[in-house]
N, C-alpha and C positions, 0 to 999 in steps of 0.2 A: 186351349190355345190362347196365348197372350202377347196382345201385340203391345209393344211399348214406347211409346211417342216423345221422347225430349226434345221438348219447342224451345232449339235451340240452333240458330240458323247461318252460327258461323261456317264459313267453308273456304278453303286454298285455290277453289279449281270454280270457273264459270263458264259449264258445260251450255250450248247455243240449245241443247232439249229439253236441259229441265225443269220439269214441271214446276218444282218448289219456287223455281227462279220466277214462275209468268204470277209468282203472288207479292200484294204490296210490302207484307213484312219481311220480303228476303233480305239476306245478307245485314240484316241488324247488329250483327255484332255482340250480341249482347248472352250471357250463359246464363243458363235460369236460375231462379233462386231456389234450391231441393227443400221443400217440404220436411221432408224424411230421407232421413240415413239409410245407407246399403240395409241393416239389421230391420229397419222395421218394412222398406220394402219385401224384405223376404221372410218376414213375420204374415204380412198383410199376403205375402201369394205361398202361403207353405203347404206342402204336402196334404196336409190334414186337413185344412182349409179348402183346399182344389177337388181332393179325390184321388190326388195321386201327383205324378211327374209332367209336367206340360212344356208345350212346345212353346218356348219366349222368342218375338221378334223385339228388336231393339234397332229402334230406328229413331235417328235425330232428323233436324229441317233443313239439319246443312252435311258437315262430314261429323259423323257420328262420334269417332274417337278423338274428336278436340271435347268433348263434353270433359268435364273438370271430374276427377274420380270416378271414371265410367268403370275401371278395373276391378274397384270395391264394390259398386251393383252388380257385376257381372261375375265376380269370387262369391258375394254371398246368394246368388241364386244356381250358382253352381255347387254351390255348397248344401242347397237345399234339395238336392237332386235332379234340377229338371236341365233341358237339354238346348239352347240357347242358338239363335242364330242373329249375325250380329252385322246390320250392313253399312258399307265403309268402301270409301274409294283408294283405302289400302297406303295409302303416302303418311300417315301420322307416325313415324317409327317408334318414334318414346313412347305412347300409349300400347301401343300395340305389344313393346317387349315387355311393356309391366303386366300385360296380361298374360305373353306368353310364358312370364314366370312362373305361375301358376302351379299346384300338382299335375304331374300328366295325367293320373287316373282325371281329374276334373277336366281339362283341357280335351278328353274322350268326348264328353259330351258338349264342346262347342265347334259354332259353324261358323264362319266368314263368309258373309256374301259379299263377295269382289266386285263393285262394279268396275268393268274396264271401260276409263273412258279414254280410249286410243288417241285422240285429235288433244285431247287438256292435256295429258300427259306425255305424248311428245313435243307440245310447242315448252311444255313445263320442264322439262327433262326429266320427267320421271318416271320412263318407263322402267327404265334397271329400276329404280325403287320400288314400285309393283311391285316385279316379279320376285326383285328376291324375298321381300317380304311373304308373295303367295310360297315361295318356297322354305323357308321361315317358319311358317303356319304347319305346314306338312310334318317338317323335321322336330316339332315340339308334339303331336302327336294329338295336333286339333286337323279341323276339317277346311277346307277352303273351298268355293266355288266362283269360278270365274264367268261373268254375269254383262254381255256386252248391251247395248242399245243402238238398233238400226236405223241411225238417221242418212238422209239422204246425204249429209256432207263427208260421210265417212266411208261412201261408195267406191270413191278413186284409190282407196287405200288398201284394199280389203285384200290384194296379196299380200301386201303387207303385217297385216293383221294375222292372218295367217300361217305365214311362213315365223312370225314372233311368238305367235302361240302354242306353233307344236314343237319349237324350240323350247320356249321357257315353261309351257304348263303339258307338255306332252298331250297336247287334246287341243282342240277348237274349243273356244269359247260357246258356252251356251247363248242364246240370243232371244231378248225378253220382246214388246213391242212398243216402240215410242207413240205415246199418248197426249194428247193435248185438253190439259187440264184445264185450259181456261174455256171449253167446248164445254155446254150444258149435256152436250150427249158423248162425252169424254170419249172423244175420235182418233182413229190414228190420227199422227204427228208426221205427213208426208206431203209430198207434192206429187207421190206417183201415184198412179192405178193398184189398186188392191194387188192387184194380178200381176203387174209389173215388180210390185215392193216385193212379193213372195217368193216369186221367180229368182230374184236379187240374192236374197238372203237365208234360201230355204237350203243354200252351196252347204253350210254351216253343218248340214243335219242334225239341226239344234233339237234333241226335243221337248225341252224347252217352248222354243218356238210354235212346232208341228199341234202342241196340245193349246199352245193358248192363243192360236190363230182358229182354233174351233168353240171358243169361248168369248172372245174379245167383237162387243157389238150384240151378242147374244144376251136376251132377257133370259132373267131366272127366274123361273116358277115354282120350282121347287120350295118346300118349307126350309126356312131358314134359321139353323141354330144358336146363329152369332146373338150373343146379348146373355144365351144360359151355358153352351159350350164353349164361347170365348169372349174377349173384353177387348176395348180396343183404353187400353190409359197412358195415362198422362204423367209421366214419369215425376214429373215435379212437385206437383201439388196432388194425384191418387186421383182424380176425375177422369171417371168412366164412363165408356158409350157400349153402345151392343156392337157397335163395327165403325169405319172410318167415319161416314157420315150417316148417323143417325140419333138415339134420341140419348140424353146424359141420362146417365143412373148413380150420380154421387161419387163422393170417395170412400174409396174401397180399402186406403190405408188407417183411417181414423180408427175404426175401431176391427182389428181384427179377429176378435172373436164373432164376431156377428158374420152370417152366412153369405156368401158373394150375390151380386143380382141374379134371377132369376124371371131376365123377359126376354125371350129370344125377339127376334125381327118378326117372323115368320116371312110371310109380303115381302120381298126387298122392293123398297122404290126407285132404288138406279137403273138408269138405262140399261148397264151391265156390271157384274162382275171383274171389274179391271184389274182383281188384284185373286181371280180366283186360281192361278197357278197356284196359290196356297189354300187360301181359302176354301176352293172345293175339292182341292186334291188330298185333302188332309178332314174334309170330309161334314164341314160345315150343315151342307147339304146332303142327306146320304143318299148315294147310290147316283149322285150327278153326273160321278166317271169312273172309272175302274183307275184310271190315271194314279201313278202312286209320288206324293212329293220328293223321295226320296231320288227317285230315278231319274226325274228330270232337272233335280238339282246335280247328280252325279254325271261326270267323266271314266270312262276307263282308257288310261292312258294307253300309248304306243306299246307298252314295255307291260302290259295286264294290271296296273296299280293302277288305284282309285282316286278320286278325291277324295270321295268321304270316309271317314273311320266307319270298318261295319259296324258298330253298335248302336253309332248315331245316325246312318243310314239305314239299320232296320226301325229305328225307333221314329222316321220322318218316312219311312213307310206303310205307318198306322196309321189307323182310319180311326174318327171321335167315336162313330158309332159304334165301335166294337167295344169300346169300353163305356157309353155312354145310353141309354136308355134312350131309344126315340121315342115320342109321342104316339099314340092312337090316336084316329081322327078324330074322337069327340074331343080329345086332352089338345090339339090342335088348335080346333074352334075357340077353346077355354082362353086359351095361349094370347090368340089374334084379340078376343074381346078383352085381355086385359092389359093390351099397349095401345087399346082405343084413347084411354085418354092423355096416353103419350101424343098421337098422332094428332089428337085435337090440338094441344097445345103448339105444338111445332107448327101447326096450319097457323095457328092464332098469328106467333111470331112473325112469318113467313109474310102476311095478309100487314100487320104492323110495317115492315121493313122496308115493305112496296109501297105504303101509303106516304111514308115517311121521307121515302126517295121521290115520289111524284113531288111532292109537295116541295121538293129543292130543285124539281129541274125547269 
């Protein structure tokens, strides 16, 4: 599993929940400088290098498909085998048709994750552009899922919502949970009662929703694989971490013959899991849930069609561990004491950053 970061934080749409928004570098404007070409990204994650075919997210800081040749990263990691899911608030049309140019056989193995942002794109007018685009996606013989965010302001709409979506995507939108990132304990994003919000939005029978309202606020104790089964990089410059925030393990595109990291987490120190609708469903952790990614990303429409292509739905229905060696508990232990002196040094930083801030307020 590879998650792919382009800190790049232009966007069309100034959604009142997003998280990326409550940070100081938002909306900068500015497209990063790529390091490396599509070919040696896909050099540096190839087959042989990995172990096999992995799961790539591809996510920017702003809307993903204004990123400059995102089409060329996304052909030549499709080209490499692996199976792609690619998130987008779906209104970029030029980028999108250059991708969906594509071979069909390659366009099998990619996903669209659609955020629908109902409230930007109506006052934007671009809901028809959404949909036809989710339709678009379909008809080129890639996968799409449509991917809403329950904020409180978009309560009074939600027939609406509704009555639009099983018109133009033949299914409810699945429904993720709004987060507030600026929260040290990365908390729902509400002004209601737990009880109330679920009540609200559970109409949807998202399940989506139903799994990650049984993870969201939940510590994980579980041993955690991220850092040896997956990387969290940085599309521009090849700087790697074991997951969103945790510790750097270099660039991974410099030299690709040389063997990827190999430090998992184990310990996660977040409060929760905010982003384990994939991360544990796809099996970071094994045996966290039976929960499968594929099915909570999938629709099956009015009419028995799916969203997702089966191929790339049974393929986001694997779990790491079945192809992936867990650890024994002594090979555990080994694990933990040797991202001891990762953890020291981040303490170090951490202890600097504070002293540094006392000393200017």
């Amino acid at each position: 599993m590879i998650m792919l970061n382009i800190p790049m934080s232009i966007c069309n749409l100034r959604c009142h929940y997003c998280y990326l928004a409550q940070r100081k570098q938002c909306y900068q404007g500015l497209q990063p400088e790529m390091k490396y070409n599509p070919q040696q990204v896909a050099q540096g994650l190839s087959q042989q290098r990995i172990g096999g075919p992995a799961f790539i997210n591809i996510c920017a800081s702003g809307e993903t498909l204004l990123t400059k040749n995102l089409d060329l990263y996304i052909h030549a990691l499709l080209q490499e085998g692996h199976y792609l899911e690619v998130v987008t608030n779906l209104t970029i049309t030029p980028m999108l048709d250059k991708i969906l140019s594509l071979d069909p056989k390659l366009l099998a193995h990619l996903e669209f994750k659609c955020s629908f942002h109902y409230l930007e794109l109506k006052q934007k007018n671009l809901l028809s552009t959404f949909a036809d685009n989710a339709k678009k996606i379909w008809k080129a013989g890639a996968s799409a899922s449509i991917e809403m965010t329950p904020s409180d302001e978009l309560i009074p709409y939600i027939d609406e919502v509704k009555e639009f979506s099983i018109k133009e995507f033949g299914a409810l939108p699945q429904v993720t949970i709004a987060r507030d990132d600026s929260d040290k304990r990365i908390n729902y994003l509400t002004n209601l009662s737990l009880q109330d919000y679920d009540k609200i939005w559970r109409q949807f029978h998202s399940d989506f929703w139903e799994y990650k309202k049984t993870i969201f606020g939940v510590k994980q104790e579980g041993f955690c694989y991220a850092g040896k089964w997956s990387l969290y990089v940085n599309l521009a410059d090849g700087t790697a971490r074991q997951c969103y925030r945790s510790f750097p393990l270099g660039d991974i595109f410099r030299n690709p013959a040389k063997p990827l990291p190999d430090k998992p987490v184990g310990k996660c120190n977040l409060p929760h899991c905010y982003n384990g609708h994939a991360l544990l469903t796809l099996g970071l952790i094994p045996d966290a849930t039976t929960v499968r990614f594929g099915d909570i990303r999938n629709r099956i429409r009015e009419d028995q069609t799916e969203w997702l292509q089966p191929e790339l739905k049974a393929f986001f229905n694997g779990k790491l561990q079945d192809s992936n060696q867990p650890y024994t508990s002594s090979q555990e232990i080994k694990a933990k004491l040797r991202t001891l002196p990762l953890a020291l040094a981040r303490n170090i930083m951490i202890l600097i950053r504070t002293v540094h801030m006392n000393k200017h307020n």
